[in-house]
C-alpha positions as a Markdown table, in Angstrom:
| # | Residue | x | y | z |
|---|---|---|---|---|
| 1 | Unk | -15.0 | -45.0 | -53.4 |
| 2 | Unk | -16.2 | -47.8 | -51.5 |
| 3 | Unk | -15.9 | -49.0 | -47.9 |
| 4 | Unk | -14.9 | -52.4 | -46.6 |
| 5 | Unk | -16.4 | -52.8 | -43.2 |
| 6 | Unk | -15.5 | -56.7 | -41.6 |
| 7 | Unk | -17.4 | -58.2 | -38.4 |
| 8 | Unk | -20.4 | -57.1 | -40.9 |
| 9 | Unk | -22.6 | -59.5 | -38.9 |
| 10 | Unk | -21.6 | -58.8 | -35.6 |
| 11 | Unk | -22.5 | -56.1 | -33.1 |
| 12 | Unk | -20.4 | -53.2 | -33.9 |
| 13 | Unk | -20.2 | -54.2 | -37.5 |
| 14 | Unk | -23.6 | -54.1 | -38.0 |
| 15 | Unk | -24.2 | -50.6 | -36.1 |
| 16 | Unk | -21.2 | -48.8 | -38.7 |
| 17 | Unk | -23.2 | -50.6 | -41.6 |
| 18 | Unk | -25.9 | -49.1 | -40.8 |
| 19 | Unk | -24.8 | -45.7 | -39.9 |
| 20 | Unk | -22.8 | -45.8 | -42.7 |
| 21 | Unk | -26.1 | -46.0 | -45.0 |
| 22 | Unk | -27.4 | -42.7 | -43.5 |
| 23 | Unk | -24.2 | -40.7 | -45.1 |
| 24 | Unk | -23.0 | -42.9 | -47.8 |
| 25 | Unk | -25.2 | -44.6 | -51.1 |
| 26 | Unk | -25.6 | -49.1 | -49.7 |
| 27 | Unk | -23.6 | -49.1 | -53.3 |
| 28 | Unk | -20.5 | -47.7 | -51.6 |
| 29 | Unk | -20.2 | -50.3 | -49.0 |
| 30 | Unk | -18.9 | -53.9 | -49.0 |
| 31 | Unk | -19.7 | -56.0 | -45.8 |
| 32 | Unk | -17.4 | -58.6 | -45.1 |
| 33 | Unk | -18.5 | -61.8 | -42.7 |
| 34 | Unk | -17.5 | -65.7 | -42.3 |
| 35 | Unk | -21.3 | -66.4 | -43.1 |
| 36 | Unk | -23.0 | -64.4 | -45.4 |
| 37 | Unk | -26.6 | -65.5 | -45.3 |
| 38 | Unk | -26.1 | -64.0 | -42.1 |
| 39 | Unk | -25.8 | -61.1 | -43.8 |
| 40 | Unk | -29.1 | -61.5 | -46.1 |
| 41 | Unk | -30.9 | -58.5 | -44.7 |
| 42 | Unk | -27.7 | -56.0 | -45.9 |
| 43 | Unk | -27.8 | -57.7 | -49.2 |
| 44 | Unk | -31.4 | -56.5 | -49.2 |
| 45 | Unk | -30.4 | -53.0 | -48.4 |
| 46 | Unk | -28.3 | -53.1 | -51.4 |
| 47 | Unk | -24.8 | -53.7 | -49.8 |
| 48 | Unk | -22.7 | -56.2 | -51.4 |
| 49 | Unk | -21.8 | -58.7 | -49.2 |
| 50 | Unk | -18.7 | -61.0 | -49.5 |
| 51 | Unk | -17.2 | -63.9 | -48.1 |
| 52 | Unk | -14.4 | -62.9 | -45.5 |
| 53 | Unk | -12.6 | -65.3 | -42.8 |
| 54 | Unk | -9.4 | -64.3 | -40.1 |
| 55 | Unk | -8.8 | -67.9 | -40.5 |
| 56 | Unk | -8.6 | -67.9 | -44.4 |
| 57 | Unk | -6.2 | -65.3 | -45.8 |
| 58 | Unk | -6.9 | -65.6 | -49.1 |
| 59 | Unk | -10.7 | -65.0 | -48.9 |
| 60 | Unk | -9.6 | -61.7 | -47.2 |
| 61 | Unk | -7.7 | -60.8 | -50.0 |
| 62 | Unk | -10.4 | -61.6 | -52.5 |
| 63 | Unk | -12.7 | -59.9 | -50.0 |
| 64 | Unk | -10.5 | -56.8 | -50.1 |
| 65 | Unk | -10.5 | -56.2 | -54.1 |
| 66 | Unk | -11.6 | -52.9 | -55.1 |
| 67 | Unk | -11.9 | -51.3 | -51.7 |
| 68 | Unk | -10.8 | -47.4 | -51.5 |
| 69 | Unk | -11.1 | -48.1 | -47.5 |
| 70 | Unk | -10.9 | -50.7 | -44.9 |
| 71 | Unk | -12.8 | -51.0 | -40.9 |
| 72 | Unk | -10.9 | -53.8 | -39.6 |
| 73 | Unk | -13.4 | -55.0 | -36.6 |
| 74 | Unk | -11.0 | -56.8 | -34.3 |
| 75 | Unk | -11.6 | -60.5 | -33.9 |
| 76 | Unk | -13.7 | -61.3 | -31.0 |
| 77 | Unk | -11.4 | -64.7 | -30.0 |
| 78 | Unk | -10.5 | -64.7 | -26.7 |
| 79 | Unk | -7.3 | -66.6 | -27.1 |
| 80 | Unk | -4.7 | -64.0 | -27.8 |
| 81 | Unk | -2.2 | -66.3 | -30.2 |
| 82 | Unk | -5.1 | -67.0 | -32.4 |
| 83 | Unk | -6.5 | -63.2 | -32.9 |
| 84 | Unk | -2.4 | -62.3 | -32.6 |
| 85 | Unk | -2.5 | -64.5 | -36.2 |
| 86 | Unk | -5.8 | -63.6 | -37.2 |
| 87 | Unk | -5.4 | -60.0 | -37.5 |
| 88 | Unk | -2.0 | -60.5 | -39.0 |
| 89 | Unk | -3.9 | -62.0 | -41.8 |
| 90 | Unk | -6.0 | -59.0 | -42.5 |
| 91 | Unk | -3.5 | -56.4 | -42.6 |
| 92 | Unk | -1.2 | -58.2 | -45.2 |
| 93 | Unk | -4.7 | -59.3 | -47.0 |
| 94 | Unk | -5.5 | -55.7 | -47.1 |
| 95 | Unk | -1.8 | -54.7 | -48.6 |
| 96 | Unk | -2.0 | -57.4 | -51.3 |
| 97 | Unk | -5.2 | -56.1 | -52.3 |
| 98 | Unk | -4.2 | -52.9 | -52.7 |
């Protein structure tokens, strides 16, 4: 099983990562963020880190693969078309990859 957590980087991301290491192994868990040196420090803790984007559909997909599970952190964009799109693109990333 493993445990696809986006918005790995930002504020609520970052808190489920890390309670999520207290109850499941860093193997288990696959942050997901638009920059991942900024996600170095998780790397570190042994959680593999990948390359994610709302904007870029196709890295979510890719970003998806192999995930049992998925916490879809809503895009903080305040302009409602945009994260309207944005989201749209995870959930039918998250079908295609399965």
């Amino acid at each position: 099983m493993s445990i696809a957590v986006t918005g790995a980087t930002g504020q609520l991301g970052g808190l489920v990562i890390q309670h999520l290491l207290k109850k499941v192994p860093a193997s288990q868990i696959i942050a997901i963020a638009r920059n991942v040196e900024k996600a170095s420090a998780l790397a570190d803790q042994g959680v593999e880190v990948r390359h994610g984007d709302y904007d870029d559909p196709k890295s979510l997909e890719k970003a998806f693969a192999g995930a049992s599970k998925l916490l879809f952190i809503s895009s903080p964009d305040t302009d409602n078309t945009l994260r309207i799109v944005q989201h749209a693109n995870v959930v039918k990333a998250a079908r295609d990859a399965g």
